[in-house]
C-alpha positions in Angstrom: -15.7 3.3 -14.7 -15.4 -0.3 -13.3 -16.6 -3.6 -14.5 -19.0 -4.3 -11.6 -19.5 -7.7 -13.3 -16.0 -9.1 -12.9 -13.9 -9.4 -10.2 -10.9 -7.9 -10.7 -7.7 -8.3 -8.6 -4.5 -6.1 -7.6 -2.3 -8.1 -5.5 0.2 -5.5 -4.0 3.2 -6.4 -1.7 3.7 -3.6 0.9 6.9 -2.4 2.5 9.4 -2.9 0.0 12.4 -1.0 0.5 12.1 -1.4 4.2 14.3 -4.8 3.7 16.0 -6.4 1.3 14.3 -9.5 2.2 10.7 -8.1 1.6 12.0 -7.2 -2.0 13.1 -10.8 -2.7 10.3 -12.3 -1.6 7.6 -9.4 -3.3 10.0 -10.3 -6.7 9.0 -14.2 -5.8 5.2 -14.0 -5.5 5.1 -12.2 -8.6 7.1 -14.5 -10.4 4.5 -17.1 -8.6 2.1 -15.2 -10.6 0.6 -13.7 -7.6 2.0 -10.2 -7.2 1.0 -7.6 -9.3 2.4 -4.3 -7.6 5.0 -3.5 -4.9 4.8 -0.6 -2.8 8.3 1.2 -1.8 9.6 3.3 1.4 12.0 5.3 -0.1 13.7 6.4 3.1 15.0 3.2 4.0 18.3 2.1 2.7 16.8 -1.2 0.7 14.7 1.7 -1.2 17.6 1.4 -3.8 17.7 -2.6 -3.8 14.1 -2.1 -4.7 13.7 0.1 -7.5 16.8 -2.0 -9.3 14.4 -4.9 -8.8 11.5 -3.1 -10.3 13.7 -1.9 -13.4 15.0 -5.4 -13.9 11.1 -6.4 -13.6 8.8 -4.4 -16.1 5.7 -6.6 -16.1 5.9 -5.5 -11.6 4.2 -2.0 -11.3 5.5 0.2 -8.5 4.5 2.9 -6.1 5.6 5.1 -3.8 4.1 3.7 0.1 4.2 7.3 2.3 5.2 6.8 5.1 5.4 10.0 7.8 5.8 7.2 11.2 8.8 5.0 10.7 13.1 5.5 10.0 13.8 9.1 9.2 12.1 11.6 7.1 14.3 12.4 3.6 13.7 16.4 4.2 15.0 18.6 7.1 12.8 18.8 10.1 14.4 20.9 12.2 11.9 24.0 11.3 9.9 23.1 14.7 7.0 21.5 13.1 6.7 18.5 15.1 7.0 15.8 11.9 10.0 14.4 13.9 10.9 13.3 17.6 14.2 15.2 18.8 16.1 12.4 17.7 15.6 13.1 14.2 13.2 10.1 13.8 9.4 10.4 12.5 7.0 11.1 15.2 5.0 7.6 15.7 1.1 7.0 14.6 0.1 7.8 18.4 1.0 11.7 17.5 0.5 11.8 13.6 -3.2 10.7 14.1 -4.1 13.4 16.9 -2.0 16.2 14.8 -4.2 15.2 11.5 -7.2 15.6 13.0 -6.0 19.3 14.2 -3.6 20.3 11.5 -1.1 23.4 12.0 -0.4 24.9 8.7 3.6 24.9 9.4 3.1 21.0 10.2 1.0 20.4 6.7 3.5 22.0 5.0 6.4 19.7 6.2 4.0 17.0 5.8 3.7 17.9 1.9 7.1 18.8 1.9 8.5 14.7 3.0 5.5 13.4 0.8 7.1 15.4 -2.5 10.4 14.8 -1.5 9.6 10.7 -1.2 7.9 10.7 -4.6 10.7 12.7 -6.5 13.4 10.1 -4.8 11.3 7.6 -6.3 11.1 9.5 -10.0 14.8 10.1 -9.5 15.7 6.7 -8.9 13.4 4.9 -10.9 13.4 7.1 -14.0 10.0 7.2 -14.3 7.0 8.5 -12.2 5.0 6.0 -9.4 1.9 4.1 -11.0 0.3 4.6 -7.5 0.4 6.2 -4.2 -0.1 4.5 -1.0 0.5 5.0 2.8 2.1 3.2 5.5 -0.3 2.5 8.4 -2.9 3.9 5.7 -2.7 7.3 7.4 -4.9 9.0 4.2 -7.7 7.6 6.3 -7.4 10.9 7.9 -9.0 14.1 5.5 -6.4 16.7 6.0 -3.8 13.9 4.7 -6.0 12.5 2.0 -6.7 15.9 0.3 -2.7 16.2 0.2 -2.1 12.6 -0.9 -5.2 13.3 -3.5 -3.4 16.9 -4.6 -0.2 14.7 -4.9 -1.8 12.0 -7.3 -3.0 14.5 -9.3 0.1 16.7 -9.5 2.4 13.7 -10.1 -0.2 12.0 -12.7 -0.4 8.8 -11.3 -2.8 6.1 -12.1 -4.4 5.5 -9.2 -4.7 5.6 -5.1 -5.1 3.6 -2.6 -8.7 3.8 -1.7 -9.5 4.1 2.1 -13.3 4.3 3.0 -15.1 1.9 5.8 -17.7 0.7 3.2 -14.4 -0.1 0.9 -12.6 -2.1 3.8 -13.1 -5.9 3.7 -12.0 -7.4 6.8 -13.6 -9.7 8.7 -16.7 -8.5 10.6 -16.6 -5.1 8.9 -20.3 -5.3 8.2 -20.1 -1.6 6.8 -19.3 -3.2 3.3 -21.2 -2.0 0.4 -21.9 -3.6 -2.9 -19.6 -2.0 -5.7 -23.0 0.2 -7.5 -23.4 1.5 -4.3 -20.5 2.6 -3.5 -19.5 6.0 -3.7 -16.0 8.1 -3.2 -16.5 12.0 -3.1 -13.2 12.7 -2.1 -11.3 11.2 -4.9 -9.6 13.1 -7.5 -7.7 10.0 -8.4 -9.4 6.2 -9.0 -9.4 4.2 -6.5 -10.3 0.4 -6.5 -13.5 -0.5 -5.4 -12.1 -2.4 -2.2 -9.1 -3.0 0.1 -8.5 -6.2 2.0 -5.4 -7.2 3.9 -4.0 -10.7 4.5 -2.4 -9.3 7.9 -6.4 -8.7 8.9 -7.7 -12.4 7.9 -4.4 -14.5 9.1 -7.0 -15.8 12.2 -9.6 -17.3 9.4 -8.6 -19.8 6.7 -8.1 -18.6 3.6 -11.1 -20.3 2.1 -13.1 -17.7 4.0 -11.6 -15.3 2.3 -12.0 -16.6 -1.0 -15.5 -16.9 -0.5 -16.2 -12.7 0.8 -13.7 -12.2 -2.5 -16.4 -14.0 -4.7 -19.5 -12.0 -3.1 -17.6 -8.8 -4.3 -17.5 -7.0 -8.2 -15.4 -4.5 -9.4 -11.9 -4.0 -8.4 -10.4 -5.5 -5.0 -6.7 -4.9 -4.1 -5.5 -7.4 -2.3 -2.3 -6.2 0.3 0.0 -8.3 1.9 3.5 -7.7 4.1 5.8 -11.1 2.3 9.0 -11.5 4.1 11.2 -14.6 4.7 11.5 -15.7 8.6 14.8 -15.1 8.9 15.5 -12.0 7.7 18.7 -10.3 8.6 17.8 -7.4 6.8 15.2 -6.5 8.5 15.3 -3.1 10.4 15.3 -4.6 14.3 13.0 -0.9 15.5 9.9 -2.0 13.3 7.0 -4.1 14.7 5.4 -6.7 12.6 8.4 -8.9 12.6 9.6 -10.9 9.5 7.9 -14.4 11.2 4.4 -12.7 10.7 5.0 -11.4 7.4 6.0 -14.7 6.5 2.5 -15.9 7.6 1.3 -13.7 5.4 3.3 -14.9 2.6 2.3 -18.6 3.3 -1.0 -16.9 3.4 -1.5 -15.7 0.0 0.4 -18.6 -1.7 -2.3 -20.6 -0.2 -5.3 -18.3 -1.4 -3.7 -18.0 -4.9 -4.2 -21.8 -5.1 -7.4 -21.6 -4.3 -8.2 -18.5 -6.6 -7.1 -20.5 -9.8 -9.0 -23.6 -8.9 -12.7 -21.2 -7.8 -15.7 -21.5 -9.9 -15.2 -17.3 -9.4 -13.4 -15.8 -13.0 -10.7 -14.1 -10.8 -8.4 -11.6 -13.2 -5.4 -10.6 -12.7 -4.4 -7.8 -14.6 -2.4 -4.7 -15.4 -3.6 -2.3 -12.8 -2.9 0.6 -14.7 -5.7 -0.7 -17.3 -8.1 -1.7 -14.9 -8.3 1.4 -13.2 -10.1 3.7 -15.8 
């Protein structure tokens, strides 16, 4: 059960793996004090470059971020059921979206199939299991992939997953936003935080606008952001949101984490695995 009365923050860096220059700089906002989780692509090369960082830093919680859209899947998709273009690459969000909604069973399967096979790099890797599941361009929006993502928490025993309902989403002019006693998630087998906001979504408005939704809201609110340097070499050159917007975002939440140690708000920042009982 949540504290409704506090407001309660997990900051969580997305994308990690995906360069070594979105590691570094997820490793620098949380030694800013800022970061609280990081979220790793384990079928990108920097996956390994990640998890070192997360051993060396044990106060950083980690997760595995799904991803099914981007790079190459980790299992062998040559079984016909359309996860990957015939190039060997993931099938992009413009197909995954319209497949979810009208599932084969062959293509769940090999859907299930990549998720394990991501989370059990991850275990190998790290040595220990996730503390969270995510998913790149949060594709658990969609129910036949949130009951698997869901089934996966539970099987894996993490603490919790990313939570993915309209009323949850606070983003500018989402006036679907509930207040935290009345909202209500019947698909979750895992906990979820209460909300989900991303700094990519409020770049356009000053970050004192979003400090003041953040202190109209209780409970738990996970806070994402995409931190990268501007000139990062490492950065795969296929993928859209380049590293000159992700360092917006980085500039972004520096800016907001100012302002949330200076608000008349009791901000926390704390061990999501506690929280999220």
């Amino acid at each position: 059960m949540h504290n409704h009365a506090t407001h309660q923050l997990i900051v969580t860096a997305d994308d990690c793996g995906l360069s070594e220059g979105i590691n570094n700089s997820a490793y620098e906002l949380h030694q800013a004090g800022i970061v609280t989780t990081a979220t790793v692509m384990m079928n990108f090369p920097a996956a390994d470059h990640a998890l070192y960082m997360l051993s060396q830093t044990p106060t950083l919680k980690g997760g595995v971020h799904l991803n099914l859209t981007d790079g190459y899947p980790l299992t062998d998709v040559t079984n016909g059921a359309g996860l990957a273009l015939a190039d060997g690459r993931f099938q992009p969000r413009t197909m995954l979206f319209p497949r979810a909604m009208f599932p084969a069973q062959n293509w769940l399967e090999a859907v299930e199939a990549e998720m394990v096979a991501q989370i059990e790099s991850y275990i190998a890797q790290a040595g220990r299991k996730p503390d969270h599941l995510t998913t790149h361009m949060h594709f658990h929006v969609v129910p036949s992939l949130r009951k698997l993502v869901l089934r996966l928490g539970e099987r894996y025993g993490v603490s919790w997953v990313r939570v993915f309902q309209t009323s949850s989403t606070v983003i500018p002019y989402n006036f679907f936003v509930q207040a935290p006693e009345e909202l209500f998630h019947p698909d979750n087998l895992r906990a979820t935080p209460d909300y989900l906001t991303s700094i990519q979504a409020w770049l356009q408005q000053d970050p004192a606008s979003l400090l003041d939704t953040l202190s109209r809201l209780g409970g738990v609110t996970e806070i994402v952001v995409h931190p990268d340097t501007a000139d990062d070499a490492t950065y795969p050159a296929e993928m859209s949101h380049k590293p000159q917007e992700r360092a917006r975002e980085q500039e972004y939440i520096l800016q907001l984490a100012d302002m949330l140690w200076d608000s008349e708000t009791p901000f926390v920042l704390a061990d999501p695995a506690q929280i999220m009982v």
